[in-house]
BAGU-10748 format. One record per residue (C-alpha): residue number from 0; residue in one letter; x, y, z. Coordinates in steps of 0.02 Angstrom, whole numbers, plus 50000, padded with zeros to 5 digits. Each point is the difference from the previous one (the first is absolute). Layout:
# BAGU-10748
PT  seq  type   east  north     up
PT  NUM     A      X      Y      Z
...
This chain:
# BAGU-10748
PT  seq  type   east  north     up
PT    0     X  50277  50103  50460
PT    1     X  50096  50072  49882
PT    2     X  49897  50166  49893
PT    3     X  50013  49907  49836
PT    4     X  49921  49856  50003
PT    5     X  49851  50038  49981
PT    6     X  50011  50109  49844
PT    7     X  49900  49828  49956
PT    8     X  49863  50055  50028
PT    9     X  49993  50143  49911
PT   10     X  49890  49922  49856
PT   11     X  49831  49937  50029
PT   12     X  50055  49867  49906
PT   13     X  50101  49925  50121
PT   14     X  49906  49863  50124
PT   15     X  49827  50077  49953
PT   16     X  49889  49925  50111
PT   17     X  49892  49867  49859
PT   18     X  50143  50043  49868
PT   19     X  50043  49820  49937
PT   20     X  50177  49961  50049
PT   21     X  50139  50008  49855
PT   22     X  50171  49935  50012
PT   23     X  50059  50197  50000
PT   24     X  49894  50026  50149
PT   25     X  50119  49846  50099
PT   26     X  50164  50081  49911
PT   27     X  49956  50175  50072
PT   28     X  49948  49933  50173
PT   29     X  50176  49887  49994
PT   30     X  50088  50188  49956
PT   31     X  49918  50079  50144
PT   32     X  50059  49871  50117
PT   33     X  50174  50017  49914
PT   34     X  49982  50190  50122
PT   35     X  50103  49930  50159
PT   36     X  50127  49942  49901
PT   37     X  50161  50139  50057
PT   38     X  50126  49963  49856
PT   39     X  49984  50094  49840
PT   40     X  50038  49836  49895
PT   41     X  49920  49884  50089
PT   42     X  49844  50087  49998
PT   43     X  50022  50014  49809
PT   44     X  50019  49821  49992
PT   45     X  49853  49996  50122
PT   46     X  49881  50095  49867
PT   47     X  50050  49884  49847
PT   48     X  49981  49838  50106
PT   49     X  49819  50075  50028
PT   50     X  49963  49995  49835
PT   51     X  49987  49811  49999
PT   52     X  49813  49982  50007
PT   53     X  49986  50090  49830
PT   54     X  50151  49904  49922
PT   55     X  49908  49839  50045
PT   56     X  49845  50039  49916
PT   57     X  50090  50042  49840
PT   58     X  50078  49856  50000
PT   59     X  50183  50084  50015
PT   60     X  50161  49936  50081
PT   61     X  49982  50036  50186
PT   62     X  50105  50136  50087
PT   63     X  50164  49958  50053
PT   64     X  50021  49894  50169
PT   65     X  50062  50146  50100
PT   66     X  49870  50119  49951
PT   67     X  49861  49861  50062
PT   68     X  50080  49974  50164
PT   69     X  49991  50201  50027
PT   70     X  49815  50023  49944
PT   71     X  49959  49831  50098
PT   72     X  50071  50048  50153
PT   73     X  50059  50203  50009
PT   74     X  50148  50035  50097
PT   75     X  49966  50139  50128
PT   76     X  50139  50137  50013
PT   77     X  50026  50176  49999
PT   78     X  49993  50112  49847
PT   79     X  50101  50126  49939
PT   80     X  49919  50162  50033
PT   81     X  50013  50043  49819
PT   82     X  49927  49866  49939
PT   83     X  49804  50017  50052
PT   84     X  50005  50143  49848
PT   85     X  50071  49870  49871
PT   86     X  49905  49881  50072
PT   87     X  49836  50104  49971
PT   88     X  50053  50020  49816
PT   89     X  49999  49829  49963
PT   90     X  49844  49948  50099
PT   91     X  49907  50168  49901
PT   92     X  50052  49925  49848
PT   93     X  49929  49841  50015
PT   94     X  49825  50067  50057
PT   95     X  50015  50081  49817
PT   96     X  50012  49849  49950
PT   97     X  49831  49932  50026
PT   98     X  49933  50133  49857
PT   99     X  50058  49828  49884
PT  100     X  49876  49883  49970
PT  101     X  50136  49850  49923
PT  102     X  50058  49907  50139
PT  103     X  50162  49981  49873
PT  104     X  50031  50187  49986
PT  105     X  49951  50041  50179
PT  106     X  50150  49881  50057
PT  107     X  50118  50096  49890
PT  108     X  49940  50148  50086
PT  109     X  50029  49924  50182
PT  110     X  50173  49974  49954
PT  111     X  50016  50156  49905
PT  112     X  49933  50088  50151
PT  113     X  50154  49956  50114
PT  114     X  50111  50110  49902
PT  115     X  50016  50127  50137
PT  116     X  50093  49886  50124
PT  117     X  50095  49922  49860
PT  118     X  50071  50172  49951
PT  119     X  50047  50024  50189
PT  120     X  50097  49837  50009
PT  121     X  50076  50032  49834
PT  122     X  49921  49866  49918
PT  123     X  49982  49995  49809
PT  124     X  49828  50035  49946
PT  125     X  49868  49900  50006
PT  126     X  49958  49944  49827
PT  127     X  49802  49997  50013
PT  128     X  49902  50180  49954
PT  129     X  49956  50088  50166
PT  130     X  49833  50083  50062
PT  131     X  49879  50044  49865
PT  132     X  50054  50176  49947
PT  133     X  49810  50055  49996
PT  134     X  50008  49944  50199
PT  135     X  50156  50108  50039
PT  136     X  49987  50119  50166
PT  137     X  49972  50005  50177
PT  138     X  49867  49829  50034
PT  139     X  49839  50101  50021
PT  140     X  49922  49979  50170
PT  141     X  49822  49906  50015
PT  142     X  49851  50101  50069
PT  143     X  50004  49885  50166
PT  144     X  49963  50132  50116
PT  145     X  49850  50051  49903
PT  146     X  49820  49969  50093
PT  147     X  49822  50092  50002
PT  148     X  50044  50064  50176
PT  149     X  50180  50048  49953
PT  150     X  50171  49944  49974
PT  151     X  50053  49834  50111
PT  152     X  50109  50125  50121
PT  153     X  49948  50157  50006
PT  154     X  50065  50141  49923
PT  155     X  50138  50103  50115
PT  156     X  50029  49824  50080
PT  157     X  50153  49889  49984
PT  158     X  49904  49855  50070
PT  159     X  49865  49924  50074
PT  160     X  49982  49944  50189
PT  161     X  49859  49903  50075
PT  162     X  49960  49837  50094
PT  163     X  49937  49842  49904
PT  164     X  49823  49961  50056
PT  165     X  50012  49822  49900
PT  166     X  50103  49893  49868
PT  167     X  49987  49853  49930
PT  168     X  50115  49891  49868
PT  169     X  49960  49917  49842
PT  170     X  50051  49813  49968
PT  171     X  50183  50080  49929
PT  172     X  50017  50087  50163
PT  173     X  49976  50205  49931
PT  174     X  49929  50078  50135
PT  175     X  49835  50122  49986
PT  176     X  50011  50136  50127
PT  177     X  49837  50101  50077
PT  178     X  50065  50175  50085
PT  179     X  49926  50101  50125
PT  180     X  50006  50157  49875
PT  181     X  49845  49886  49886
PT  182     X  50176  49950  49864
PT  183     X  49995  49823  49959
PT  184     X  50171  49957  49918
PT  185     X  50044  49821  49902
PT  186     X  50183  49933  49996
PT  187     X  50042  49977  49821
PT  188     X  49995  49837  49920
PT  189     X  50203  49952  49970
PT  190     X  50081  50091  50164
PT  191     X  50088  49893  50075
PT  192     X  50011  50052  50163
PT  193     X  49844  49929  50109
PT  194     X  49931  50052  50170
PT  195     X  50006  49880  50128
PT  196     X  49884  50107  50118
PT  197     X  49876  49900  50131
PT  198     X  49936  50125  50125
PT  199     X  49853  50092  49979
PT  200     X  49989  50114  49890
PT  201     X  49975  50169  50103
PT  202     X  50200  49951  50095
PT  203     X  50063  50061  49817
PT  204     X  50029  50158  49919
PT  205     X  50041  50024  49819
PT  206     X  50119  50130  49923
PT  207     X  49978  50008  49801
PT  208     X  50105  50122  49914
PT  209     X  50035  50038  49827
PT  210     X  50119  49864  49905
PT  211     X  50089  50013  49825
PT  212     X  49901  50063  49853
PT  213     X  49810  50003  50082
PT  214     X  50020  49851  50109
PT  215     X  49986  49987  50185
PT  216     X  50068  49908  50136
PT  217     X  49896  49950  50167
PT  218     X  50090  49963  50163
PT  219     X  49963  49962  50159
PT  220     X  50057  50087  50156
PT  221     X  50129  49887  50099
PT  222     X  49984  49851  49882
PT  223     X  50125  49955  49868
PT  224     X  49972  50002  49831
PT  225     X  49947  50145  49838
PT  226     X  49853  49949  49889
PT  227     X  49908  50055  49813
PT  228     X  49847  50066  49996
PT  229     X  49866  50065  49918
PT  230     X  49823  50079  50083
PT  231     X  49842  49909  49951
PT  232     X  49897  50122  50098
């Protein structure tokens, strides 16, 4: 899993569980499956061709046929080691994004948000405005590891260890884990990995270790497969 794709879910925002579904939400969750995507352009043509949902709704010409075949279907490959920091930029910028209420100006600001990568490929500049100004600066980390009886992992810790006593999966397949250690831990809503596990619950242990900006990835000891996700208790 590459360490930038989730910057998504940095903002609250994002997939909030009971949040009713815009067409930016599908464009952002089409840009974070544009992350195993290896080549620089392609996975610039990757993040317009996401943007379809929202060009649909406004009624705009669609993206261009090779950016829709990338967001449909991603290309695997490996990245350029450089290019997870660009990368970052441009996924940043378009979580600053959703500070605009106009669906209109918020797609300017999409496109205006890729102009990190387009620099590195020597592009000319986009011509939509980037990130709100106001917005500009590190993505702010969510409180997610905040609880009455302390932060999700503890303090001092890197991560947190323990068996699964019991899950369960909702009709979209996320996954609600029960730990030994009393944590109870919900895949988040637009990951689109899913857990295919069918033993009982006590043959698995979870690992769940700090992600990108506040988030946190689960997995499971000898079992393929890194989730997001967020303690409910």
């Amino acid at each position: 899993m590459l360490r930038f794709s989730w910057l998504l879910l940095a903002l609250p925002v994002f997939f909030a569980p009971g949040a009713q579904a815009r067409p930016r939400d599908d464009v952002m969750a089409g840009a974070y499956r544009c992350s195993v995507v290896g080549e620089a352009r392609q996975w610039l043509d990757c993040f317009y061709g996401a943007v379809q949902p929202a060009r649909a709704a406004l009624g705009l010409s669609p993206a261009t046929v090779t950016q829709l075949r990338l967001a449909s279907a991603p290309p695997s490959g490996a990245m350029a080691p450089d290019d997870a920091r660009v990368r970052d930029a441009v996924l940043a910028n378009a979580l600053r994004c959703y500070a605009i209420a106009d669906e209109r100006l918020w797609l300017d600001c999409y496109y205006g948000a890729a102009q990190p990568m387009r620099a590195r490929l020597g592009l000319s500049p986009a011509p939509q405005k980037a990130a709100p100004p106001a917005m500009a600066g590190p993505v702010p980390a969510q409180p997610l590891d905040r609880f009455p009886q302390g932060p999700a992992i503890p303090r001092g810790s890197s991560q947190v260890v323990s068996p699964m006593t019991a899950y369960s999966f909702s009709k979209v397949r996320n996954f609600t884990v029960t730990l030994a250690n009393g944590q109870i831990w919900r895949q988040l809503s637009g990951d689109p990995n899913y857990a295919h596990w069918k033993k009982p619950a006590t043959s698995y242990v979870a690992t769940i270790d700090h992600g990108a900006f506040g988030s946190f990835n689960l997995q499971v000891k000898d079992t393929p497969g890194v989730y997001k996700v967020e303690r409910i208790r």
